[in-house]
N, CA, C and O atoms as a CHARMM CRD file, in Angstrom:
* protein
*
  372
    1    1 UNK  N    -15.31000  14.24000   1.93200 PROA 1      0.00000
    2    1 UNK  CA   -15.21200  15.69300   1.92600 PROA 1      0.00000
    3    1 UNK  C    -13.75600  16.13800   2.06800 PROA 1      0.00000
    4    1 UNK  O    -13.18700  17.05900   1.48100 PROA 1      0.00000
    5    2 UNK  N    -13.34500  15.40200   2.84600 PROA 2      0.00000
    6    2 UNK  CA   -11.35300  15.70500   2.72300 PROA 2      0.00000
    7    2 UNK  C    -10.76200  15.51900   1.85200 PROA 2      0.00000
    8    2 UNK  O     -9.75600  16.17400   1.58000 PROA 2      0.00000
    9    3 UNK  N    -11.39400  14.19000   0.87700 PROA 3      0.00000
   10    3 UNK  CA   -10.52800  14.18000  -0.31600 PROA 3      0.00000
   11    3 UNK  C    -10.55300  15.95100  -1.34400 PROA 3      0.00000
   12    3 UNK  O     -9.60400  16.64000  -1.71700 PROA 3      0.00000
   13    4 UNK  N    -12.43600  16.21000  -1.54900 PROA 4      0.00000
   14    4 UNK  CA   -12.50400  17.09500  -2.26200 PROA 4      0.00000
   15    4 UNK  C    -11.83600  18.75400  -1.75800 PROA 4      0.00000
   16    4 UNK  O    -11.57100  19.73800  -2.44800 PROA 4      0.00000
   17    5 UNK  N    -11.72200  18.51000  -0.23400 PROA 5      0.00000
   18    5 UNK  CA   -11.11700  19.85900   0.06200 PROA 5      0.00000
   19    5 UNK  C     -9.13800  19.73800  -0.06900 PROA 5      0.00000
   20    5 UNK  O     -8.29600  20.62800  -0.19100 PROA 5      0.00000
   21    6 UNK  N     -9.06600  18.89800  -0.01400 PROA 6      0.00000
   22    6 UNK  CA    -7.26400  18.41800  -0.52100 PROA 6      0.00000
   23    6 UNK  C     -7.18100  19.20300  -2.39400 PROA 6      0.00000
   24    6 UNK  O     -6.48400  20.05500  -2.94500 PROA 6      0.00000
   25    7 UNK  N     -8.02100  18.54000  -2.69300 PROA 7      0.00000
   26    7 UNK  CA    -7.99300  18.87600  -4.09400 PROA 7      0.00000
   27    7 UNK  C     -8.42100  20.38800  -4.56500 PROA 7      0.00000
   28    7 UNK  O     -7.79600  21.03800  -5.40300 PROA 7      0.00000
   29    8 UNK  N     -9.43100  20.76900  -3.97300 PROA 8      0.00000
   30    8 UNK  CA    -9.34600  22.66900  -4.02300 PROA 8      0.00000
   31    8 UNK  C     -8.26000  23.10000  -3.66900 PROA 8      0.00000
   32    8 UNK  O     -7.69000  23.89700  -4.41300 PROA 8      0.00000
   33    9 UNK  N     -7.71100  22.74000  -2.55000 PROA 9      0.00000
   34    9 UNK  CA    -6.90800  23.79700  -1.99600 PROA 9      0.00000
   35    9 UNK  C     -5.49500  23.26200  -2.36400 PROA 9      0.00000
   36    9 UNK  O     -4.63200  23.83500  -1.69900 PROA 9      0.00000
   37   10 UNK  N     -4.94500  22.22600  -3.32700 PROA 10     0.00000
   38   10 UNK  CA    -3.69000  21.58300  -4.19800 PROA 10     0.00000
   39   10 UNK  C     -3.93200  22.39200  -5.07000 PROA 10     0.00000
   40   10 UNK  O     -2.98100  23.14500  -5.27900 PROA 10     0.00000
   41   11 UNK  N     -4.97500  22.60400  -5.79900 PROA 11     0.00000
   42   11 UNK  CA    -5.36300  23.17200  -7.09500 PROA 11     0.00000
   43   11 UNK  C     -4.88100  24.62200  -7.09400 PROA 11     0.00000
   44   11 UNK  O     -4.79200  25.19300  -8.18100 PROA 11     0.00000
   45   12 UNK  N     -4.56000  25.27100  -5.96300 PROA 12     0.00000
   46   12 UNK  CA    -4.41800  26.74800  -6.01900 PROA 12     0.00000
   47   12 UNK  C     -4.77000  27.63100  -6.14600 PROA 12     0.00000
   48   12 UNK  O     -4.15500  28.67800  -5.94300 PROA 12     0.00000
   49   13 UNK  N     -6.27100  27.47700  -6.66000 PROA 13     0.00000
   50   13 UNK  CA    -7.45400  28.12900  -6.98400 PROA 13     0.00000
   51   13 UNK  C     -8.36600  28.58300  -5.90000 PROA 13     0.00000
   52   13 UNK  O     -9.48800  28.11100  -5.71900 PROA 13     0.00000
   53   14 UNK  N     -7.57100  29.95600  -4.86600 PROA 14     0.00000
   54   14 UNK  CA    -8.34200  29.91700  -3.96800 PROA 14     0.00000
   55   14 UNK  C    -10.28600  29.90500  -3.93200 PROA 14     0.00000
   56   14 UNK  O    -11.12500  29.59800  -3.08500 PROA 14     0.00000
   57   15 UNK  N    -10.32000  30.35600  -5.17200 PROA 15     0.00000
   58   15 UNK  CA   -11.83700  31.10600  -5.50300 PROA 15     0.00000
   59   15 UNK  C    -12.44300  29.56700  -5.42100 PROA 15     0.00000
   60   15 UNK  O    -13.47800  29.51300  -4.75600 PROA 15     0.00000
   61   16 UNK  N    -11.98800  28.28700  -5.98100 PROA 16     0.00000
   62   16 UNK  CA   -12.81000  27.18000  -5.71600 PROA 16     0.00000
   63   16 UNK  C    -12.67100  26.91500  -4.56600 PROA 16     0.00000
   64   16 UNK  O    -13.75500  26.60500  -4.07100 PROA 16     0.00000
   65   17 UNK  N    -11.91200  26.88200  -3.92000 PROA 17     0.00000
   66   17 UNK  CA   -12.02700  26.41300  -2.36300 PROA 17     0.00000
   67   17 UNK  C    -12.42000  27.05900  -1.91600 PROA 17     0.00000
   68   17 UNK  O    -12.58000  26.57500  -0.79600 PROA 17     0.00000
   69   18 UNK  N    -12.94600  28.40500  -1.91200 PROA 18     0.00000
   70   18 UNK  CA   -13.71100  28.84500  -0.80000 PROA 18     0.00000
   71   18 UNK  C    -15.51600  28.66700  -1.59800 PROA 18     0.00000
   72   18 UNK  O    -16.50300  28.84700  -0.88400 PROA 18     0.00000
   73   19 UNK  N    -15.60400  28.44900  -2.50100 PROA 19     0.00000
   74   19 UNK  CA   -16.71300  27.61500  -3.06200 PROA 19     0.00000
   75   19 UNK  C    -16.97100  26.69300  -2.21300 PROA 19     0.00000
   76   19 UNK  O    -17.66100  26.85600  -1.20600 PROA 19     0.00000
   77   20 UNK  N    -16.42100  25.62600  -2.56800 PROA 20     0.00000
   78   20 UNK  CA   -15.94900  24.22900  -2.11200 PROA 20     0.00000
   79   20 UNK  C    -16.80300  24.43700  -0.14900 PROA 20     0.00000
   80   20 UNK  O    -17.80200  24.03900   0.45000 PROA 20     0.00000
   81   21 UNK  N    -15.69700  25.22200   0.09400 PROA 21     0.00000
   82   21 UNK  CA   -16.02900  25.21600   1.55200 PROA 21     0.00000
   83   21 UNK  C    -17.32200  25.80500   2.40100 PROA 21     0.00000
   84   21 UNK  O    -17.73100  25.64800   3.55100 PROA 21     0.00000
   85   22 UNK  N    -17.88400  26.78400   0.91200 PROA 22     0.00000
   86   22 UNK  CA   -19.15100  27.20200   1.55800 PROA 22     0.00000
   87   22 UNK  C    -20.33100  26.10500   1.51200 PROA 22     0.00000
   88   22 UNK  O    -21.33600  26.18500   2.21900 PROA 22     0.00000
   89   23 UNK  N    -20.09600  25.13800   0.64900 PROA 23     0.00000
   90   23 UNK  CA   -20.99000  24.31300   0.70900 PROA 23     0.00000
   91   23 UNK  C    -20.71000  22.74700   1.88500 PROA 23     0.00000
   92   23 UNK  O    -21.51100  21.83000   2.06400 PROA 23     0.00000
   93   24 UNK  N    -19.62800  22.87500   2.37300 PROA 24     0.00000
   94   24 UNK  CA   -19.50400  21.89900   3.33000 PROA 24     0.00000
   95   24 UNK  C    -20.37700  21.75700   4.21900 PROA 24     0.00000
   96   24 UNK  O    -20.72600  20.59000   4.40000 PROA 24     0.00000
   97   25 UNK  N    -20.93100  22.64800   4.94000 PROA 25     0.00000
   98   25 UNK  CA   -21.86500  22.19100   6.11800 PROA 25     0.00000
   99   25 UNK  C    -23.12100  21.91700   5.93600 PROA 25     0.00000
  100   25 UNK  O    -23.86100  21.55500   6.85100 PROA 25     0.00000
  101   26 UNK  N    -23.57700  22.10400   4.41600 PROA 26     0.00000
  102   26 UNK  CA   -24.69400  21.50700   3.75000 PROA 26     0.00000
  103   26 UNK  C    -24.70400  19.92600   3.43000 PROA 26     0.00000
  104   26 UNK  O    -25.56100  19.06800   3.63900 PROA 26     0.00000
  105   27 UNK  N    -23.59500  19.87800   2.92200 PROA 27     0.00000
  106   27 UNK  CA   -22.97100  18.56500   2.50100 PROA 27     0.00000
  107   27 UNK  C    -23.35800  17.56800   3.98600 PROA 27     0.00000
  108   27 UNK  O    -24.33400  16.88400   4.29400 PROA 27     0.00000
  109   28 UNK  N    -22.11400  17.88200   4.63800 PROA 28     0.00000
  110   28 UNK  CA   -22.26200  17.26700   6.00000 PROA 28     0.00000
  111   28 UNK  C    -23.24000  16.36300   6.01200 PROA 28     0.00000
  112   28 UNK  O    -23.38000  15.16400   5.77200 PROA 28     0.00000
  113   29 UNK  N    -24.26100  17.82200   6.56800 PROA 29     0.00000
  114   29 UNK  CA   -25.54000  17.46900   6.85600 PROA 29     0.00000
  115   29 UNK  C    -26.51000  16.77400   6.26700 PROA 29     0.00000
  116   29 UNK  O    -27.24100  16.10000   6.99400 PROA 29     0.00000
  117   30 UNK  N    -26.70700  16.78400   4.97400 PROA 30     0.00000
  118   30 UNK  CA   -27.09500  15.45500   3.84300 PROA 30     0.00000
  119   30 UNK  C    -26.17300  14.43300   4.20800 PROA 30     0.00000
  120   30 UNK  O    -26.61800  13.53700   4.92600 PROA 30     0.00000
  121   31 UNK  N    -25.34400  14.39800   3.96600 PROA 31     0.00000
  122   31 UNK  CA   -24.57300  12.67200   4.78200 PROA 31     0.00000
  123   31 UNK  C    -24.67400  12.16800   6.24700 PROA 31     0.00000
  124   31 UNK  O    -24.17300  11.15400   6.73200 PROA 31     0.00000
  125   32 UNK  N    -25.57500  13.28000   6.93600 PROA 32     0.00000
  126   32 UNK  CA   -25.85400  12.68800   8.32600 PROA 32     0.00000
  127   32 UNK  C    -26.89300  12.55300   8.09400 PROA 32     0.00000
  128   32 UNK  O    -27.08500  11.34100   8.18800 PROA 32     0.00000
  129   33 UNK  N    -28.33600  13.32500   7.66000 PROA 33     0.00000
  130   33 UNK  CA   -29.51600  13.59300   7.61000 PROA 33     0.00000
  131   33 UNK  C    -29.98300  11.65300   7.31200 PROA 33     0.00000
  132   33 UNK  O    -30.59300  10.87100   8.04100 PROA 33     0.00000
  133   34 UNK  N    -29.40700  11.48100   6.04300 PROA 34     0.00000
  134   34 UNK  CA   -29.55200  10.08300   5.53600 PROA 34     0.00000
  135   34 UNK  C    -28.44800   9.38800   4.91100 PROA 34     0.00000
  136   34 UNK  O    -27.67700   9.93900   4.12500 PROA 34     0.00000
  137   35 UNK  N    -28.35700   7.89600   5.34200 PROA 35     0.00000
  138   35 UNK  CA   -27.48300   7.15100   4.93300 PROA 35     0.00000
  139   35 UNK  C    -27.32800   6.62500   3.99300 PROA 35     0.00000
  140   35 UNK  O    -26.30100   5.96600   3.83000 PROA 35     0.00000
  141   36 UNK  N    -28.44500   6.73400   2.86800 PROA 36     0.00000
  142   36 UNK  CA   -28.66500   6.79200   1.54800 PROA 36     0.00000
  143   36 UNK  C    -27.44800   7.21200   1.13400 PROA 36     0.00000
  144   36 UNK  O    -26.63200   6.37400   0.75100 PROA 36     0.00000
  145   37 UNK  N    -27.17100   8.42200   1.14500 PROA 37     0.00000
  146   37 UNK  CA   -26.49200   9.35000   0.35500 PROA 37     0.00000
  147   37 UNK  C    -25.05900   8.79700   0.55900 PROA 37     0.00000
  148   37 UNK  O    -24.22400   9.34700  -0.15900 PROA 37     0.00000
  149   38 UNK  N    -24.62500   7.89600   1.32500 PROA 38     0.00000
  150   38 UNK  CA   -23.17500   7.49300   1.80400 PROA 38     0.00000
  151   38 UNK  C    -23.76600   5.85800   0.98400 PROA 38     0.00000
  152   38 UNK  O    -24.70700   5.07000   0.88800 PROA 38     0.00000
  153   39 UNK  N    -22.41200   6.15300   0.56400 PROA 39     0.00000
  154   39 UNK  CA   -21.84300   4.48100  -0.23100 PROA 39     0.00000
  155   39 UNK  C    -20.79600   3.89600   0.71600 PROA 39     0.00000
  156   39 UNK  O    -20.41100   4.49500   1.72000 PROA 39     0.00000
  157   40 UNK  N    -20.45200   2.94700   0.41900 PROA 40     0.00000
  158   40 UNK  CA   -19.51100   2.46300   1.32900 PROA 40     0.00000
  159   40 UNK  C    -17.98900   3.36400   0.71200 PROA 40     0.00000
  160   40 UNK  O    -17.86100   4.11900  -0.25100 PROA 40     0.00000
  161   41 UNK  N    -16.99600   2.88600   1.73700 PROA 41     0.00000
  162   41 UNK  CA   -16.05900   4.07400   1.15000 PROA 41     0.00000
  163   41 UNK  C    -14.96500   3.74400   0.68300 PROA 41     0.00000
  164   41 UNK  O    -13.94800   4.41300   0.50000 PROA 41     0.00000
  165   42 UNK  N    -15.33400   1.99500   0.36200 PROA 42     0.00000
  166   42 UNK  CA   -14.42800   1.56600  -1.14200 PROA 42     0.00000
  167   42 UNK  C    -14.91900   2.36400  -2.51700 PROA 42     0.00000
  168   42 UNK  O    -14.24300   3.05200  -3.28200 PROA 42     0.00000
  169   43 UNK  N    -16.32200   2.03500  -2.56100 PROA 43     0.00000
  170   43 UNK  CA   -16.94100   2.64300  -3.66500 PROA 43     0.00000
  171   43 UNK  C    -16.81300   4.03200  -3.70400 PROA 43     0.00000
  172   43 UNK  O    -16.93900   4.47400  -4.84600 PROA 43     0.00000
  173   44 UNK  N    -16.62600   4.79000  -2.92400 PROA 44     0.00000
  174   44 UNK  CA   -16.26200   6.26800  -2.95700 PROA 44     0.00000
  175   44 UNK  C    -14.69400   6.64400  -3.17300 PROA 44     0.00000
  176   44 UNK  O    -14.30100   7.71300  -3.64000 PROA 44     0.00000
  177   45 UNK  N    -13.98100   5.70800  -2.80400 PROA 45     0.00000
  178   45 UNK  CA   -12.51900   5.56000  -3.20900 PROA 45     0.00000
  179   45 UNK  C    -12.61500   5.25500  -4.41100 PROA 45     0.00000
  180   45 UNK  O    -11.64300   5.78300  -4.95200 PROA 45     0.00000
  181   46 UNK  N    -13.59700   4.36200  -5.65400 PROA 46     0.00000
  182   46 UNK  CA   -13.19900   3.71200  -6.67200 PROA 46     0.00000
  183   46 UNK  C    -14.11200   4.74300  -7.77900 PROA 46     0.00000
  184   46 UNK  O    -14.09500   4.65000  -9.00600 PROA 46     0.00000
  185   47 UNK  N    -15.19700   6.11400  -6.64000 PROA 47     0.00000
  186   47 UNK  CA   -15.60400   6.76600  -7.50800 PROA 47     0.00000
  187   47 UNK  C    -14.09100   7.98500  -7.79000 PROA 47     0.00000
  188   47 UNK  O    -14.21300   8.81700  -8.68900 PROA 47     0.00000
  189   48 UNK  N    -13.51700   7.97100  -7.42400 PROA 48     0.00000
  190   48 UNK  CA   -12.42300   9.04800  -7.49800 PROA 48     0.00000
  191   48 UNK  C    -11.45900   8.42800  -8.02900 PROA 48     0.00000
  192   48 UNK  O    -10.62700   9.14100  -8.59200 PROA 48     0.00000
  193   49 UNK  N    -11.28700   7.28100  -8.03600 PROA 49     0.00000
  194   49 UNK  CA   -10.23200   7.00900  -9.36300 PROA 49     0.00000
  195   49 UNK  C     -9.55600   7.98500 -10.03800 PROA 49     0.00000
  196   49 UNK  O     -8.53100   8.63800  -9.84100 PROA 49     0.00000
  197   50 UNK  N    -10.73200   7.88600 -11.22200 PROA 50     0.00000
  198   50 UNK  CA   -10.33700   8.34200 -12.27900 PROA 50     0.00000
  199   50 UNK  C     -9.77700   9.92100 -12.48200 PROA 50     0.00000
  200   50 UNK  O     -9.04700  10.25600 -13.41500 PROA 50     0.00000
  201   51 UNK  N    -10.26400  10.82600 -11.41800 PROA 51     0.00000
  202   51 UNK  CA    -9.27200  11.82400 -11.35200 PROA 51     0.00000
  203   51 UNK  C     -8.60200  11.74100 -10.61700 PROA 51     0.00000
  204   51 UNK  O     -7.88300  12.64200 -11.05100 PROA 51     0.00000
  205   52 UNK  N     -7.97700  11.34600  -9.53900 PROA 52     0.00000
  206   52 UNK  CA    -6.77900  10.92500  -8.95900 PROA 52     0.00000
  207   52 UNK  C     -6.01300  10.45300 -10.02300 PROA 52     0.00000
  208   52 UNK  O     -4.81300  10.52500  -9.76200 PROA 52     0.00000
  209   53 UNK  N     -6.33400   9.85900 -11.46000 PROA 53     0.00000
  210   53 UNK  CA    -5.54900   9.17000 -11.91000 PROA 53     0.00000
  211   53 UNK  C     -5.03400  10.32100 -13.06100 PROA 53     0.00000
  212   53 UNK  O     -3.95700  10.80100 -13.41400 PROA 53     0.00000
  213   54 UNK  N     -6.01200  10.41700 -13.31000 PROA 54     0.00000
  214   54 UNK  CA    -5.74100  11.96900 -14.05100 PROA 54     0.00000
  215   54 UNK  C     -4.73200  13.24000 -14.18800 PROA 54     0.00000
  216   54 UNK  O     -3.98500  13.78400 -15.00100 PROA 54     0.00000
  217   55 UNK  N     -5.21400  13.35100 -12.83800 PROA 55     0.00000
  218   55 UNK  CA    -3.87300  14.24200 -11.70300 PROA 55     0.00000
  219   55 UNK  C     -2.89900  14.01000 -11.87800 PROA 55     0.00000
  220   55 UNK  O     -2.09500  14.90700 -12.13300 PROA 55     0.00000
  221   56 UNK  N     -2.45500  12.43400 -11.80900 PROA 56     0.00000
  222   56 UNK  CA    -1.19000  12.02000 -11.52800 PROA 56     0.00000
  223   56 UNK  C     -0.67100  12.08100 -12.72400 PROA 56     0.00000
  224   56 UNK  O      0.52100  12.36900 -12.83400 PROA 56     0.00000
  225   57 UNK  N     -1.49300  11.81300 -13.90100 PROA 57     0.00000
  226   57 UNK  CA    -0.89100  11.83700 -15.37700 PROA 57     0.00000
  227   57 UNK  C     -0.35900  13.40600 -15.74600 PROA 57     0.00000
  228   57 UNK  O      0.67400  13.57800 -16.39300 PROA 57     0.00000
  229   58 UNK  N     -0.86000  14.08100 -15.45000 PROA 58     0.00000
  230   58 UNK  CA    -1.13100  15.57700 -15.88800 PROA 58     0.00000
  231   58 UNK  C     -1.69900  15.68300 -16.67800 PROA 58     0.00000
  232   58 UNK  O     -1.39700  16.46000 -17.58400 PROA 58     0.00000
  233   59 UNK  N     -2.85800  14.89200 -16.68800 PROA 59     0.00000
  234   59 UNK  CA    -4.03100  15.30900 -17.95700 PROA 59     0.00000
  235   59 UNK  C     -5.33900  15.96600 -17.72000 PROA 59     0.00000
  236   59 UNK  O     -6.48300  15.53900 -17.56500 PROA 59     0.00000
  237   60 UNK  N     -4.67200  17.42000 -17.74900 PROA 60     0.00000
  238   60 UNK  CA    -5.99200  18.22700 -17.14500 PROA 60     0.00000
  239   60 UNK  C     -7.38200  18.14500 -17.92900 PROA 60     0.00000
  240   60 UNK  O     -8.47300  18.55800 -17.53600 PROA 60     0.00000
  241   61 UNK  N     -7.05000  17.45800 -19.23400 PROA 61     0.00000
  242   61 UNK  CA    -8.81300  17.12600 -19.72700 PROA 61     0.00000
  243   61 UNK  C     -9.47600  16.46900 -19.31900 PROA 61     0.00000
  244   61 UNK  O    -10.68500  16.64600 -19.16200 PROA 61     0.00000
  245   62 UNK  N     -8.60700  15.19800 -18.94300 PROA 62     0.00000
  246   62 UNK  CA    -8.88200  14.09500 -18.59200 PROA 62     0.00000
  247   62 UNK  C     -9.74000  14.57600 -16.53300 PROA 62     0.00000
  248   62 UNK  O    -10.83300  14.43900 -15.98400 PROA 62     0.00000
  249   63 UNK  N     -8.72900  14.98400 -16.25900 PROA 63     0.00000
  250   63 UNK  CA    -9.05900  15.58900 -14.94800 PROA 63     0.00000
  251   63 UNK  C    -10.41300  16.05500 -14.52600 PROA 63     0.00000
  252   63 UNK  O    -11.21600  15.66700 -13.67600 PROA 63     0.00000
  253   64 UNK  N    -10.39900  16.87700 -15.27600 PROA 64     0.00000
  254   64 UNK  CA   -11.63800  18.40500 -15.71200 PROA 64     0.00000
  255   64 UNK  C    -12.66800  17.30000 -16.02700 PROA 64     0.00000
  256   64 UNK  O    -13.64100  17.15900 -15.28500 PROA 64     0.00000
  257   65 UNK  N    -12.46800  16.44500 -17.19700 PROA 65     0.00000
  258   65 UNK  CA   -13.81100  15.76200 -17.51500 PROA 65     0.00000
  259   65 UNK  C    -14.26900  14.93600 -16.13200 PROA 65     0.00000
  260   65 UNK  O    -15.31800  15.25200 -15.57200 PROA 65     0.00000
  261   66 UNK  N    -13.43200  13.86900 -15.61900 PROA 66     0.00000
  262   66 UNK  CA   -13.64600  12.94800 -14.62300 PROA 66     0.00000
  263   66 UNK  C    -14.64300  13.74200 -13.25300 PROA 66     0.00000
  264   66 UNK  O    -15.64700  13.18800 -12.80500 PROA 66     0.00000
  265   67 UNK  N    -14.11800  15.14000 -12.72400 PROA 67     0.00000
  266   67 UNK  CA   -14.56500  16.41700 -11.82200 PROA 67     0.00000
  267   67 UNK  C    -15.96000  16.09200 -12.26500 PROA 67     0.00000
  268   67 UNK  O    -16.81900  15.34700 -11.79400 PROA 67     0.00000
  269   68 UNK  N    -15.92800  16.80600 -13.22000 PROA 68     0.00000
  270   68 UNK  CA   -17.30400  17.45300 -13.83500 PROA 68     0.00000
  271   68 UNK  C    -18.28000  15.80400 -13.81900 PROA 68     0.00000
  272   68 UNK  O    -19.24200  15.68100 -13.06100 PROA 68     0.00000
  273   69 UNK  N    -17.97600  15.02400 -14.46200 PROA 69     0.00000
  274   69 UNK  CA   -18.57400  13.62600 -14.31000 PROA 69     0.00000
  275   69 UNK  C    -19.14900  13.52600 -12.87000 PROA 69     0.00000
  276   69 UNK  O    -20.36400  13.58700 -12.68400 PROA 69     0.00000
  277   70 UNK  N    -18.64500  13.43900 -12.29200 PROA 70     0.00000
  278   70 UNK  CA   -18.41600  13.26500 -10.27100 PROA 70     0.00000
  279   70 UNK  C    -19.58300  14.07500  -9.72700 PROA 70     0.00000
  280   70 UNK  O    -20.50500  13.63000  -9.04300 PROA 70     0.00000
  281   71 UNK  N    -19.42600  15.20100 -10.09200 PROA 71     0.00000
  282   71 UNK  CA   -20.18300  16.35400  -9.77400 PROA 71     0.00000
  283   71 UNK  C    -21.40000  16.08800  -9.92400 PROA 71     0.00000
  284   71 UNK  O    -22.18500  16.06800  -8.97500 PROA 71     0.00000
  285   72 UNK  N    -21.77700  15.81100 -11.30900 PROA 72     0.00000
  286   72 UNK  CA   -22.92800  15.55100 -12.16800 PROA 72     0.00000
  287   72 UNK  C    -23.75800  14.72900 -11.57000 PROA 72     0.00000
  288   72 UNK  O    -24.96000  14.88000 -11.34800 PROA 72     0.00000
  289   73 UNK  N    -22.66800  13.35600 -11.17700 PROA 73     0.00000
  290   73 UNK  CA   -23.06800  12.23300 -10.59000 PROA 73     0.00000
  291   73 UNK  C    -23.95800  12.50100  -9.20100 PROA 73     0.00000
  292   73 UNK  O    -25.06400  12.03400  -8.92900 PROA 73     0.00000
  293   74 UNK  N    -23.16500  13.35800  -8.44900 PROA 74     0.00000
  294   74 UNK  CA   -23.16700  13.47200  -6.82900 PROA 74     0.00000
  295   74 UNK  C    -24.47800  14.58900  -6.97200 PROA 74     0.00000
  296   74 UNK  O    -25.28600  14.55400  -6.04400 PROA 74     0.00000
  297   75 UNK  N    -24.62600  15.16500  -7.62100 PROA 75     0.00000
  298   75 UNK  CA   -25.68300  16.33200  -7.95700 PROA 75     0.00000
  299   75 UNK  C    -27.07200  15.61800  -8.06500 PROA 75     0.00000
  300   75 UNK  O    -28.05800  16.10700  -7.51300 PROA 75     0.00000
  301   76 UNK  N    -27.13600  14.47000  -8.77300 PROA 76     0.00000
  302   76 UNK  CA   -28.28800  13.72200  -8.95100 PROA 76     0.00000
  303   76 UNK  C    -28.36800  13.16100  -8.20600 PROA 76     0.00000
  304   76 UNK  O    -29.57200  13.02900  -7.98600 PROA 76     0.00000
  305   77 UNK  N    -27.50600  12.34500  -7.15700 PROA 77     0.00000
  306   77 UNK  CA   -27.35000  11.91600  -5.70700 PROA 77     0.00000
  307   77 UNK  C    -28.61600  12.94900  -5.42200 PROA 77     0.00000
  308   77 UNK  O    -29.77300  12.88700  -5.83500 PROA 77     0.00000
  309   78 UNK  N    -28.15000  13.65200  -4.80200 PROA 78     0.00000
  310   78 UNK  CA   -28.90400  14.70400  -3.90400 PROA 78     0.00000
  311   78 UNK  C    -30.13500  14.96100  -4.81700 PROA 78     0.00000
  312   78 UNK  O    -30.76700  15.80200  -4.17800 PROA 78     0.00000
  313   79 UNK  N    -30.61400  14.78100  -5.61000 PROA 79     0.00000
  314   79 UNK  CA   -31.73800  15.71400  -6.17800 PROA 79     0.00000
  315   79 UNK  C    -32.53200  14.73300  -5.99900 PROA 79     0.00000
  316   79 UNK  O    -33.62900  15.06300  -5.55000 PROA 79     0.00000
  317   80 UNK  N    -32.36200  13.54900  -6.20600 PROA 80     0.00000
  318   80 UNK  CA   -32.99900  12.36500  -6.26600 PROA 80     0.00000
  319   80 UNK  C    -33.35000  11.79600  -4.70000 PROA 80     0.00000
  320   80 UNK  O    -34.21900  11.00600  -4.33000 PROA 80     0.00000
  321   81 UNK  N    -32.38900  12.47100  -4.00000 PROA 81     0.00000
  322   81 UNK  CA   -32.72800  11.94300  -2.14800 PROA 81     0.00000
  323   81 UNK  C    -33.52600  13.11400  -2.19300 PROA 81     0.00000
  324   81 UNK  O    -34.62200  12.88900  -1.67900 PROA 81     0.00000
  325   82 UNK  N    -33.42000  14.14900  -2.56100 PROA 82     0.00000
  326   82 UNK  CA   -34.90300  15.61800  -1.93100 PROA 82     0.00000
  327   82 UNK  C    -35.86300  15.34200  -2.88100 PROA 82     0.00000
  328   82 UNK  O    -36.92000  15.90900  -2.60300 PROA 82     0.00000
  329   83 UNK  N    -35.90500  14.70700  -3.86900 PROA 83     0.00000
  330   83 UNK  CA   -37.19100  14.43400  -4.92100 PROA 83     0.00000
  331   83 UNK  C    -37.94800  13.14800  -4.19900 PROA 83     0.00000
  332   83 UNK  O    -39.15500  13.12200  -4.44100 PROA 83     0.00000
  333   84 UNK  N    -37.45300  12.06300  -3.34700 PROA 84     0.00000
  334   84 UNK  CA   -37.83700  11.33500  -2.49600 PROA 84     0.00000
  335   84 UNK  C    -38.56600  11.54500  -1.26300 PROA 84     0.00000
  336   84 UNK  O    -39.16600  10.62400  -0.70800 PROA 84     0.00000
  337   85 UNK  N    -38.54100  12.47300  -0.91300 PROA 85     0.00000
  338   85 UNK  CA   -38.56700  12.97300   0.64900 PROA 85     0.00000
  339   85 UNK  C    -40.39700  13.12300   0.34900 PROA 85     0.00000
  340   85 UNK  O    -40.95300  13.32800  -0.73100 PROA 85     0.00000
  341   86 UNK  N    -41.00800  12.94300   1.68100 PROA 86     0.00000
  342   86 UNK  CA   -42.21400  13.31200   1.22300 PROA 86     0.00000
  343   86 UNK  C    -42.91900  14.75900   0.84300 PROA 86     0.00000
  344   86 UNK  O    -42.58100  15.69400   1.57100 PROA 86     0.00000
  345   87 UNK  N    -43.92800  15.07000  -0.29100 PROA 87     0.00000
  346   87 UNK  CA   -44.27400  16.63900  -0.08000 PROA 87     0.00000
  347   87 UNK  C    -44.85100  16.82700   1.44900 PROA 87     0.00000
  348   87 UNK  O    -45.48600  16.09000   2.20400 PROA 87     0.00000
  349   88 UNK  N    -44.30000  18.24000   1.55100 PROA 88     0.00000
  350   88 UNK  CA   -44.75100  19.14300   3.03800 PROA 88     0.00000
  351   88 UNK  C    -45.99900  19.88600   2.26200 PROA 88     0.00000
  352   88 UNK  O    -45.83300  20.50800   1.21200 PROA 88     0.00000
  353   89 UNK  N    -47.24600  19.74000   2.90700 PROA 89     0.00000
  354   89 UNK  CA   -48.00800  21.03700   2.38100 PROA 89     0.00000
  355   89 UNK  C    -48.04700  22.70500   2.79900 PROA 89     0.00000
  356   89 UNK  O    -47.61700  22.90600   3.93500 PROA 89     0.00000
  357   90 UNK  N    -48.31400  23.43200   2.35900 PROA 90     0.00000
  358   90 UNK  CA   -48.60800  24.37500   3.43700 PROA 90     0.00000
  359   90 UNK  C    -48.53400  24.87900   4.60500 PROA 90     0.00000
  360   90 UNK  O    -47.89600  25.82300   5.07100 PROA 90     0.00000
  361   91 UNK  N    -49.40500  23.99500   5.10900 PROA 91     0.00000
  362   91 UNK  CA   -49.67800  24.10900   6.74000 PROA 91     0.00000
  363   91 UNK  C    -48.28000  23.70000   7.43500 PROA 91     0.00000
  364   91 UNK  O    -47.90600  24.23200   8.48000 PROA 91     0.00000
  365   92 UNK  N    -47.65600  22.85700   6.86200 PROA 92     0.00000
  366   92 UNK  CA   -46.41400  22.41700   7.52200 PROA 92     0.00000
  367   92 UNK  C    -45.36900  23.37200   7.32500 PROA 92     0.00000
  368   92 UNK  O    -45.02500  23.48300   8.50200 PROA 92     0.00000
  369   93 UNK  N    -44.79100  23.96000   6.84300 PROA 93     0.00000
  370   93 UNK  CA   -43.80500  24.87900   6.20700 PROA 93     0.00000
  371   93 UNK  C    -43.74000  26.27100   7.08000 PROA 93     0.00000
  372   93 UNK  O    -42.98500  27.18100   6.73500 PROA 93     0.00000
């Protein structure tokens, strides 16, 4: 989460970082809730590569695509840990 809030708020774009930041304590909480959702944090270093590497080139396509990839990735993360979870019926809710 520090890497991605370094990178909003480098970017200059206040309007994404305060995006960014409204969804942090959701985040969090899915990475505490279950340990599923945490990779080890080589593999989370080697998922950011490629825009770190990007960055450094100044290849904002390259950048933009790698983001959006990540996102995509980390999005199905999560949909796939709440599509797991057992149904609540009714009565429970």
């Amino acid at each position: 989460l520090a890497f991605h809030d370094a990178v909003c708020r480098l970017s200059g774009n206040a309007r994404l970082h305060e995006v960014f930041a409204r969804y942090v304590p959701m985040l969090r909480a899915l990475l505490h809730v279950d340990e599923r959702m945490q990779e080890s944090l080589a593999v989370v270093a080697e998922q950011h590569r490629p825009i770190v590497d990007a960055i450094e080139a100044g290849d904002v396509d390259a950048a933009i695509e790698h983001a959006e990839a990540h996102c995509d990735q980390a999005g199905e993360l999560i949909a796939g840990y709440l599509r797991s979870l057992p149904e609540r019926n009714e009565e429970d809710r």
